[in-house]
C-alpha positions as a Python dict, from the first residue, in 0.01 Angstrom:
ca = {
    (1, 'X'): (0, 0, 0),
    (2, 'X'): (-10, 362, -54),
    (3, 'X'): (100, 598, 231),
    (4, 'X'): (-140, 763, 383),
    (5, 'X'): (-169, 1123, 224),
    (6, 'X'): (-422, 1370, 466),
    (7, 'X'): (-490, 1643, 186),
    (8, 'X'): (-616, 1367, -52),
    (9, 'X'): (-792, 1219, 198),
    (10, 'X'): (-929, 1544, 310),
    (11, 'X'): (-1030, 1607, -84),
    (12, 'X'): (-1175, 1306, -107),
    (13, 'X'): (-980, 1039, -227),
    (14, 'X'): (-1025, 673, -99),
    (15, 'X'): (-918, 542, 217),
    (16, 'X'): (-849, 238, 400),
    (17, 'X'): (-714, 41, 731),
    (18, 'X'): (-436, -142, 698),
    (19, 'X'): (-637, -437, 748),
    (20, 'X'): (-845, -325, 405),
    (21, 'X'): (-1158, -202, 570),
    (22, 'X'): (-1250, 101, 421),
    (23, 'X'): (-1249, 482, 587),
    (24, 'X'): (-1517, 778, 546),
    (25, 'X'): (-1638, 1082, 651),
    (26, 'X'): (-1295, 1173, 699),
    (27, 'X'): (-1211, 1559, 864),
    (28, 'X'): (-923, 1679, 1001),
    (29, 'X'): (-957, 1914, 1320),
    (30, 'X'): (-713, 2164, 1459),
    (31, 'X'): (-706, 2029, 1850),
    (32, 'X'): (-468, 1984, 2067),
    (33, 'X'): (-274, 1683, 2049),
    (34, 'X'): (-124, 1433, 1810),
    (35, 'X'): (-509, 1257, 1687),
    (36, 'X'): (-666, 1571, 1425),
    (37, 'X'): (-780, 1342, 1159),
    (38, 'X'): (-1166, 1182, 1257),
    (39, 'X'): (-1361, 957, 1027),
    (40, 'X'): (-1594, 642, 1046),
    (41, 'X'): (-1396, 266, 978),
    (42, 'X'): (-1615, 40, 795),
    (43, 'X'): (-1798, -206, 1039),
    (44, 'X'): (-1781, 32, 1358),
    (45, 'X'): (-2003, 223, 1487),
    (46, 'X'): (-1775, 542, 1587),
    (47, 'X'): (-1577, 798, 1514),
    (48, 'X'): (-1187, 679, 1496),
    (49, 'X'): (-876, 932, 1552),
    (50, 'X'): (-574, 920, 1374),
    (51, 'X'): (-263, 1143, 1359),
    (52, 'X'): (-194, 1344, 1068),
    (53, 'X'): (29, 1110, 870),
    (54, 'X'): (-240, 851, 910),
    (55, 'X'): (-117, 637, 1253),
    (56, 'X'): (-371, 542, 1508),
    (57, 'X'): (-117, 486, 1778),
    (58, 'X'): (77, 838, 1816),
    (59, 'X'): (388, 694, 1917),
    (60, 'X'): (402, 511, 1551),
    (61, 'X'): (358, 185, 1665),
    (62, 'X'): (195, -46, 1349),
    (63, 'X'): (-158, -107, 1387),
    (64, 'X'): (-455, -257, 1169),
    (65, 'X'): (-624, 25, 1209),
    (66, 'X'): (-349, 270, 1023),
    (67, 'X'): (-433, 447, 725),
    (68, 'X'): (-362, 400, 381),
    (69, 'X'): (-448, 565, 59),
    (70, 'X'): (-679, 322, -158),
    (71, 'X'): (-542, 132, -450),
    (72, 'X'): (-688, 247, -776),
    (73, 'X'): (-684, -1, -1054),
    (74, 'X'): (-598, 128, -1433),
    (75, 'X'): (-645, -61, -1746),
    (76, 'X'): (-450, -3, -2075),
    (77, 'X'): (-319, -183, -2401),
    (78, 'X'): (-2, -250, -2516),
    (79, 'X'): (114, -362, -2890),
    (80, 'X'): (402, -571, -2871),
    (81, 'X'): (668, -762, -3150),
    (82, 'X'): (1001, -874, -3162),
    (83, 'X'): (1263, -618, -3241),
    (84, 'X'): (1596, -657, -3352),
    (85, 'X'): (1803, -445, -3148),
    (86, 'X'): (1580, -573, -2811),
    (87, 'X'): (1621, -917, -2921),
    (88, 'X'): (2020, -873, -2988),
    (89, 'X'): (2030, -805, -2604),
    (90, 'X'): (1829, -1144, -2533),
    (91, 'X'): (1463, -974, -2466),
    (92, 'X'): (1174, -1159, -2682),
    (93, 'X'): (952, -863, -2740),
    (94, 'X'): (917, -471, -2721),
    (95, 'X'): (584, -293, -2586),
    (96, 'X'): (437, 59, -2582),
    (97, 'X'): (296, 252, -2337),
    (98, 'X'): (-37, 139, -2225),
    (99, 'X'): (-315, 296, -2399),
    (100, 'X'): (-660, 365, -2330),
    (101, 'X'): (-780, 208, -2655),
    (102, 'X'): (-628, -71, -2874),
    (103, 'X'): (-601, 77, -3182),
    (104, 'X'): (-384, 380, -2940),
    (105, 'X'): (-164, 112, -2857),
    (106, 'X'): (-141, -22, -3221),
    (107, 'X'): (-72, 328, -3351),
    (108, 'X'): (222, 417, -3107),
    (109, 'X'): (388, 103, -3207),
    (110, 'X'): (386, 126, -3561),
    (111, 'X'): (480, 474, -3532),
    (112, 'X'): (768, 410, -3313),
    (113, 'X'): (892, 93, -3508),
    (114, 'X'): (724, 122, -3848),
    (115, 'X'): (583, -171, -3890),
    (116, 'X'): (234, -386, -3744),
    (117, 'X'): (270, -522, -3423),
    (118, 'X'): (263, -884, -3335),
    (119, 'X'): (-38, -852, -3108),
    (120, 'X'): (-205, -633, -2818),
    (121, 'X'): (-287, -718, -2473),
    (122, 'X'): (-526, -545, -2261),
    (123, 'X'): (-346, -519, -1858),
    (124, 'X'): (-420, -373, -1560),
    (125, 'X'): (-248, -244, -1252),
    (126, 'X'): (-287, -128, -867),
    (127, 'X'): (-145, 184, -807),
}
């Protein structure tokens, strides 16, 4: 999982335990003491405290209740074919960049290897 990043949680970016439960309504608050960061875990009914970098526990101990920046899932394409100085070394295919679009994907690898790709493949990732 992501670390736990308070000024894109503050902003707004998704949140969640480390159990997967997510986090809202999250505000930091300058107070004294090590829990400044206040927001509302999915399926309680208060407020939780956490310390800046996301720990419930100030001494650092793990809990399931430590934060975690969100995975976001991307999609892409990627052209692929066999190429002669990849397969020399043993590998069975080369692959652009993902691309938003197919024909993006198809484009960057004919213009990187002038000729037509064997095929595309639509992926996607967790970041």
């Amino acid at each position: 999982m992501k670390p736990f990043s308070k000024f894109e949680a503050i902003s707004g970016k998704p949140v969640v335990t480390r159990d997967g439960r997510k986090v809202g309504q999250l505000k930091k608050f300058e107070v004294t003491g090590p829990l400044q960061v206040v927001g509302v875990v999915e399926g309680k009914a208060e407020t939780t405290a956490w310390t800046d970098d996301g720990k419930y526990y100030p001494n650092h101990t793990n809990c399931h209740l430590d934060l975690f920046m969100a995975p976001t899932m991307h999609e892409g394409w990627v052209a692929f074919g066999p190429e002669a100085i990849q397969s020399a070394d043993g590998l069975v295919a080369f692959a652009t960049h993902a691309w938003p679009t197919e024909a993006g994907a198809i484009e960057s690898y004919k213009s990187a290897n002038n000729h037509e790709p064997k095929g595309t493949v639509k992926i996607s990732w967790e970041e």
